[in-house]
C-alpha positions as CSV (number, residue, x, y, z in Angstrom):
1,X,18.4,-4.3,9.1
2,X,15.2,-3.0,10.8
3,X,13.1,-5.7,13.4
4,X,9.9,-3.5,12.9
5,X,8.1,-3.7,9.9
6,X,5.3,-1.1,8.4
7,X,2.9,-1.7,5.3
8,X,1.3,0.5,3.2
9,X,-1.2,0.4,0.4
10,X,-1.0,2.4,-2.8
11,X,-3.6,2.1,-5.8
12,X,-1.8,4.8,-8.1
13,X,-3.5,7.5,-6.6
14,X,-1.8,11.0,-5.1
15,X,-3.8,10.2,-2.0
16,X,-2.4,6.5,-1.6
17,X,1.1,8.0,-2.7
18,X,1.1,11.0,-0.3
19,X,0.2,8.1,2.9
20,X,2.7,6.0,1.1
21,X,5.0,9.0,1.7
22,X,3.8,9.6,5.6
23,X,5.2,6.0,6.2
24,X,8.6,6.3,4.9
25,X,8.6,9.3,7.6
26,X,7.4,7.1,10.2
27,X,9.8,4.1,9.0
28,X,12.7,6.7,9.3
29,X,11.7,7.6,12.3
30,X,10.8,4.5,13.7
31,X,14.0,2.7,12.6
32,X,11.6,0.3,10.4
33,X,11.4,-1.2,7.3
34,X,8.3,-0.3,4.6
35,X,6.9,-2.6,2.6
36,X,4.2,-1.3,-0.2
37,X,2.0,-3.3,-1.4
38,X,-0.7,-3.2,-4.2
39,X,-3.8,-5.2,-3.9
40,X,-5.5,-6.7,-7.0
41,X,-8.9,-8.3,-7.3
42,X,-8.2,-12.0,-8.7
43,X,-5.6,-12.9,-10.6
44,X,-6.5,-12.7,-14.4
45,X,-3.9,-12.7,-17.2
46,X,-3.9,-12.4,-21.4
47,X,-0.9,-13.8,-23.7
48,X,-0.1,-11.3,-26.2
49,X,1.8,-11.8,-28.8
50,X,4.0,-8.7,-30.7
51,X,5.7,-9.8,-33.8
52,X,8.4,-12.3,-32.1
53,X,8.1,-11.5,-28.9
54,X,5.4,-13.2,-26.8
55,X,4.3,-10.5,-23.6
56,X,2.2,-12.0,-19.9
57,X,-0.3,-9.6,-18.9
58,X,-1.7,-10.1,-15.6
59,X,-3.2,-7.8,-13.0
60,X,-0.6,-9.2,-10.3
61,X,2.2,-7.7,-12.7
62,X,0.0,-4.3,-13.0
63,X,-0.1,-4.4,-9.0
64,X,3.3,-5.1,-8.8
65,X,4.1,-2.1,-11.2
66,X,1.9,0.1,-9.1
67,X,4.4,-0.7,-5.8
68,X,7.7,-0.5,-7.7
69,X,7.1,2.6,-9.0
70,X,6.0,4.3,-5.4
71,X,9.0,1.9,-4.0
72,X,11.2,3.8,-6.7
73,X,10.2,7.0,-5.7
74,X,10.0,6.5,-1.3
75,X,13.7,5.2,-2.2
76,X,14.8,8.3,-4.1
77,X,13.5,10.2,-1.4
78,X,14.5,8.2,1.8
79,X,17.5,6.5,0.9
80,X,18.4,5.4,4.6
81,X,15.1,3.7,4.8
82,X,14.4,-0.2,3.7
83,X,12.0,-0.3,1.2
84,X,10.5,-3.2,-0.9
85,X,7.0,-3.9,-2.9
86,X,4.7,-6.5,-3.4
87,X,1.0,-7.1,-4.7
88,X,-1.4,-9.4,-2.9
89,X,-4.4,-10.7,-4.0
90,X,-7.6,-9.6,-2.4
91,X,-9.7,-6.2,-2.0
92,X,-7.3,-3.2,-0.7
93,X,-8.1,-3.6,3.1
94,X,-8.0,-7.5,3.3
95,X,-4.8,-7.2,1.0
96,X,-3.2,-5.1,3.5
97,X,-4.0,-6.9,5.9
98,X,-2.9,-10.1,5.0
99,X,0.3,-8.6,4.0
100,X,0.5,-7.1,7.7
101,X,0.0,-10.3,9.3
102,X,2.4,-11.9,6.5
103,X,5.4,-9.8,7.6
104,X,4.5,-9.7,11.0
105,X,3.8,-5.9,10.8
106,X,3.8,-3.5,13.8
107,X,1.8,-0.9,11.8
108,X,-0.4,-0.7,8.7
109,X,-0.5,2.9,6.8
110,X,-3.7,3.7,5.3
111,X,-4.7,7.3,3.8
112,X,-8.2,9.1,4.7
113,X,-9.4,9.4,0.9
114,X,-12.7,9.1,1.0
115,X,-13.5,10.8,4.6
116,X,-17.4,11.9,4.0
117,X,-19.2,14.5,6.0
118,X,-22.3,11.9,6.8
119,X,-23.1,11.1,10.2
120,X,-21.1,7.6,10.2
121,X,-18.5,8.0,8.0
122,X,-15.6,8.8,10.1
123,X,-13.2,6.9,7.6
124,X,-12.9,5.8,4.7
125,X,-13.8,2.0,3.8
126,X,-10.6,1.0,3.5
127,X,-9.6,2.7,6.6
128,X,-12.4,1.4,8.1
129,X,-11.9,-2.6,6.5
130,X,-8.0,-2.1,8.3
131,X,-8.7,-0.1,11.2
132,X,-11.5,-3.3,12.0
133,X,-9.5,-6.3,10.8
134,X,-5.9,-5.4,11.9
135,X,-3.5,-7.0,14.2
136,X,-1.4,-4.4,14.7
137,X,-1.7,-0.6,15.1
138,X,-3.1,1.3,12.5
139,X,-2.0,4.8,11.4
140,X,-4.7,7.3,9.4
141,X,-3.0,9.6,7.5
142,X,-4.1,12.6,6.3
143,X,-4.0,12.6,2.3
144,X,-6.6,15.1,1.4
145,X,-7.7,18.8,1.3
146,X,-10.1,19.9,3.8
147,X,-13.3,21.9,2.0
């Protein structure tokens, strides 16, 4: 089992996925364990019922969908790395975060997805929200085509 510990946060997005991706390098690499998580912005949740069956819906469970399926797809790819998924309440940066702190993370993964060309926006704002809050090293991965 790996001491180090990286996070990552995806959204269901190709750019999220693709610096979701660029951590399971650096895990392997690294000799660490990944953890993706998905943030969600309060917990709400609807009862639903289907003929017999009575379904939960919440946007924790959506979250937590989001990170399983990545976590399914890092695994099929880098089997010789630990992987596991969460969600965690709060807005993507905070989440991540939190969950870093949580886990006692030596790095947080973040993509560069909405990098601007305006004089002060180096990052984007949830690179910016980790790269400012974080207690551990942050990594910037490039997730995007350069125009």
């Amino acid at each position: 089992m790996a001491d180090k510990t990286i996070v990552t946060g995806v959204d269901g997005s190709e750019t999220a996925t693709a610096a979701a991706e660029r951590a399971a390098v650096l895990a392997r690499a690294l000799g660490a364990r990944l953890h993706v998580v998905s943030a969600f912005a309060k917990f709400e949740s609807e009862t639903v019922q289907i003929g017999s069956d009575t379904l939960i819906l919440s946007s924790e469970k959506d979250a937590e969908d989001v990170a399983a399926k990545v976590t399914a797809t890092l695994r099929a790819a880098h089997p010789d790395v630990e992987i596991t998924s969460g969600s965690a309440e709060g807005k993507p940066g905070e989440a991540l975060v939190a969950t870093a702190e949580e886990l006692g993370a030596e790095l947080i993964v973040v993509g560069n997805k909405r990098v601007q060309g305006i004089a002060g926006r180096v990052l984007g704002s949830i690179a910016r929200d980790v790269a400012a809050h974080a207690s551990c090293d942050v990594y910037v991965a490039h997730t995007h085509d350069r125009r």
